[in-house]
C-alpha positions in Angstrom: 43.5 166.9 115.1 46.4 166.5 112.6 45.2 163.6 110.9 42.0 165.2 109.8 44.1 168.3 108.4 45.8 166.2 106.5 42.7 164.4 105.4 41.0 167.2 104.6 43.6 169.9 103.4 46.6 167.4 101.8 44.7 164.1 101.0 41.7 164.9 99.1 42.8 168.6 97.5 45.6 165.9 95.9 43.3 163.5 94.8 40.9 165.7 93.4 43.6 168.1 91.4 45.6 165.4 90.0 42.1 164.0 88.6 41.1 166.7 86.9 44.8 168.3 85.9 46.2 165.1 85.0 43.6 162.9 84.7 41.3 165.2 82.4 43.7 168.2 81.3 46.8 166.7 80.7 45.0 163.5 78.8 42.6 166.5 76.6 45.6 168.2 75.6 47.9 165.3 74.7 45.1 164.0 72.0 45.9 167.5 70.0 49.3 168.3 70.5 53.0 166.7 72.0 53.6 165.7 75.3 55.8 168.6 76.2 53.2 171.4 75.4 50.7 169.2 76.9 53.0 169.2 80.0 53.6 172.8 79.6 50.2 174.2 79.2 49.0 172.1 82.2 51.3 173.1 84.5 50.7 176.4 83.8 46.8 175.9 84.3 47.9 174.3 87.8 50.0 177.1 89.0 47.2 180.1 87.8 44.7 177.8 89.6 46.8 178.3 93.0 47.4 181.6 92.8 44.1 182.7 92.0 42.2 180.0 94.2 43.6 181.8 97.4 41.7 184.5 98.9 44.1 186.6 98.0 46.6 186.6 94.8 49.6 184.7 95.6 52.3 185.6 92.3 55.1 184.4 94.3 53.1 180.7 94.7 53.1 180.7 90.8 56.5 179.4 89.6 57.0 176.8 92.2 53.7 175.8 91.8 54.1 175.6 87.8 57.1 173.4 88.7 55.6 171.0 90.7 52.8 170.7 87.9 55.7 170.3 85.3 57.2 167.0 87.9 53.3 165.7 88.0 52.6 165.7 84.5 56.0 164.6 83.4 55.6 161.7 85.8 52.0 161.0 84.6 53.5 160.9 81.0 56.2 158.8 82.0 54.2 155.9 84.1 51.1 155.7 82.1 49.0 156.9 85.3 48.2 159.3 87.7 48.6 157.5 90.8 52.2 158.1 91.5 51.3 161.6 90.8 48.9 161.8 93.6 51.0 160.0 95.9 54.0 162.8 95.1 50.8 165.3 95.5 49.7 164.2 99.0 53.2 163.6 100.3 53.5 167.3 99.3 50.6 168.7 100.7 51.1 167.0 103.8 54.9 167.5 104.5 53.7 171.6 103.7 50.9 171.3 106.3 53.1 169.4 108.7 55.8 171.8 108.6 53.1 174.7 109.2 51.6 172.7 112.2 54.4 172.5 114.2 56.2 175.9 113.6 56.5 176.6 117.4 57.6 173.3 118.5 60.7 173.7 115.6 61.6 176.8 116.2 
């Protein structure tokens, strides 16, 4: 059922990567240099980790993927937390998977 693909592919992948991209990376790297090369350098990680994380390469994932890591962290370093992050993240995931769900029924 949907609900469990969205469990399962939107709501924990989110959780989990804004924990450790944001919540340990992002925090690691802002102790030893400014925010913006923080942001930078994490976003980065996030994009190389979605390309290469696929069973196959993905290059044309990278950019967009970089800039969605570039909105997360910026959005972590602006609110002091990473839960709007992973509410962005999830809504993300999930509006991706929807859209891939119902293909037939919107063509």
């Amino acid at each position: 059922p949907l609900w469990w693909k969205l469990f399962a592919l939107a709501v924990i992948p989110a959780v989990c990567e804004e924990l450790f991209f944001r919540g340990f990376l992002l925090s690691a790297f802002r102790s030893g240099m400014s925010k913006w090369l923080a942001i930078a350098f994490t976003s980065v990680l996030f994009g190389l980790f979605h390309v290469v994380v696929q069973q196959s390469l993905f290059a044309e994932r990278f950019v967009p993927t970089c800039f969605l890591g570039v909105v997360l962290a910026f959005l972590c370093v602006r609110t002091g937390s990473i839960l709007p992050g992973m509410l962005l993240h999830v809504l993300h995931n999930g509006f991706l998977l929807s859209l891939s769900n119902f293909t037939e029924d919107l063509k």
